[in-house]
C-alpha positions, 0 to 999 in steps of 0.5 A, a space after each residue: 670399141 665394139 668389134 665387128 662381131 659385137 657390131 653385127 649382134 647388136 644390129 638385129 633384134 635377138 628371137 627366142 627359138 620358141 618366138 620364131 616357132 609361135 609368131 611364124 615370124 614369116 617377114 624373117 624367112 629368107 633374112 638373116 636374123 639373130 636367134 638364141 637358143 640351147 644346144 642340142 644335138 642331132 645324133 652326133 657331137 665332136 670330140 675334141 682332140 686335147 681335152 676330149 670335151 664333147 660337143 657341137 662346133 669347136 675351135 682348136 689354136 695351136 702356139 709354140 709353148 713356153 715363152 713364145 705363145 705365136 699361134 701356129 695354126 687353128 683349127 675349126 669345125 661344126 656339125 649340125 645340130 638343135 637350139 632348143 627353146 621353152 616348150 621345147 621348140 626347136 630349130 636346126 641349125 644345118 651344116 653343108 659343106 660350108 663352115 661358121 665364123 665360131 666366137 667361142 668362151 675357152 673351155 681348156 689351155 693344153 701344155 706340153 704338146 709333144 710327139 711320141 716317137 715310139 707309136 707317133 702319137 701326141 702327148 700333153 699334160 701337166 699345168 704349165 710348160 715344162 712338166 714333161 713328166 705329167 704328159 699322157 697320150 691323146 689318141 686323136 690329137 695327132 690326126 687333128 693336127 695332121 688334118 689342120 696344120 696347112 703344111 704350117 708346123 708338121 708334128 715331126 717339128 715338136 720335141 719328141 719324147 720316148 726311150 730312143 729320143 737321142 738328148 741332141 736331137 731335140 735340140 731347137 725344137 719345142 713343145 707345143 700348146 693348145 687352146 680349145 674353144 668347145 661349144 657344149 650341149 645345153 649352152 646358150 648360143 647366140 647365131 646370126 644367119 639365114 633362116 629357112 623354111 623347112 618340114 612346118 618349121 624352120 632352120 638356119 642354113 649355115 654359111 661362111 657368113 654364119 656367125 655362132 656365139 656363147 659369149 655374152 660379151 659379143 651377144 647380149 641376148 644370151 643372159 635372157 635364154 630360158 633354160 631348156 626343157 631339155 627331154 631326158 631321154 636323148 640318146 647317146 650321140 654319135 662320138 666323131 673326131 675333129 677332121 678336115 
C-alpha cells in the first residue's frame, strides 16, 4: 500500500515554481501546498561527511557493519535554499530552527567506518565490508558523528585501527557503515509546506510538517519538472558541515 508520505503528495495538486510566480496563486498563501522545482542554493551548501557530496539537505544512517546492518542512529539536516522554475522563477524555501521530515534517493553506502586511534579521526573505504586496507581519512566524519549519535554508539565503540592498536583490544567491537541521502543542486524536488508571502514573491516557511522529497516514487510530479534555466554565473557557495 501507499505510505503516508505517498499519501500526503498525492492529496494536493503539484504547482510549478513559475505557476506560483505567474498566477499569484493568492487562494494558496498561508496553505500548505505542494510545489516542484530544482535546487539551488542561497550561497552555502553542506558537505557531507563520508562521501563529501555537496548539497542543500541531507540524511546520514548509521549501522553496524558486516553481517549485522541495525541502524544505530540518523542524522539529518537542511539549510535554506532556491527551487528554481522555467523563466527562472524562484521561491525560497526558508529554514529556521525548525528541520524537514527529508525522503531522499541514496546517493552512497560507506563500509569500513573505523576510528583512527593516532589522530582520532574516522576512516571508511573500499566496496564491501572487510577491505580495512582501502580505508582512507574522512576529515569531517567524526564531528558528525559525535554531533548525531545521541549517546547511542560513541566512536571509541568501533574497531580502532592505527600502529598501537593491541590485536586484543579490538576484540568484540566492529567496523561501522553508512548511508547517505544527499540532495543535490540542480535536482528536481518535490515539497510539501507552508507558502508565505515575502518581498513581491513567495517562500515556504519550513517546519516539522515540512515534508522534502526527490523520489518520483513518493512525488509523481517531479517527472513533469522543466529543467531549469539555471543562470551560469552563481557563485561558488559557502562550504559548511554537517553539524548539530
Amino acid at each position: 500500500g501507499a505510505s503516508a508520505t505517498q499519501k500526503a503528495f498525492a492529496g494536493l495538486d503539484a504547482h510549478q515554481v513559475a505557476d506560483v510566480l505567474d498566477l499569484g496563486l493568492t487562494g494558496l498563501v498561508d496553505q500548505r501546498i505542494q510545489i516542484v522545482g530544482r535546487v539551488a542554493h542561497t550561497g552555502s551548501v553542506l558537505e557531507s561527511p563520508f562521501g563529501q557530496d555537496r548539497g542543500v539537505a541531507m540524511k546520514v544512517s548509521a549501522c553496524r557493519g558486516g553481517g549485522d546492518t541495525k541502524k544505530l542512529f540518523t542524522g539529518s539536516k537542511c539549510i535554506s535554499f532556491k527551487l528554481v522554475g522555467s523563466g527562472n522563477a524562484e521561491v525560497l524555501v526558508e529554514v529556521g530552527n525548525k528541520q524537514p521530515q527529508l525522503a531522499l534517493l541514496s546517493t552512497g553506502t560507506f563500509f569500513n567506518v573505523v576510528l583512527d586511534n593516532e589522530d582520532g579521526n574516522l576512516k571508511c573505504g573500499g566496496d564491501a565490508p572487510g577491505q580495512l586496507s582501502k580505508v582512507e581519512t574522512k576529515p569531517h566524519a567524526r564531528q558528525f558523528w559525535d554531533d548525531y549519535n545521541g549517546g547511542k554508539d560513541h566512536a571509541t565503540q568501533m574497531t580502532e585501527v592505527g600502529p598501537n592498536v593491541n590485536g586484543h583490544a579490538a576484540f568484540g567491537n566492529c567496523p561501522r557503515q553508512a548511508s547517505e541521502h544527499v540532495l543535490k543542486l540542480n535536482t528536481a524536488v518535490a515539497i510539501l509546506g507552508m507558502l508565505k508571502p515575502v518581498n513581491g514573491g513567495f517562500k515556504i516557511q519550513v517546519d516539522e510538517s515540512t515534508i522534502i522529497t526527490n523520489k518520483q516514487s513518493i512525488a509523481k510530479a517531479i517527472g513533469e519538472c522543466p529543467d531549469a534555466d539555471v543562470p551560469p554565473s552563481q557563485a561558488e557557495p559557502n562550504v559548511l558541515q554537517m553539524r548539530k
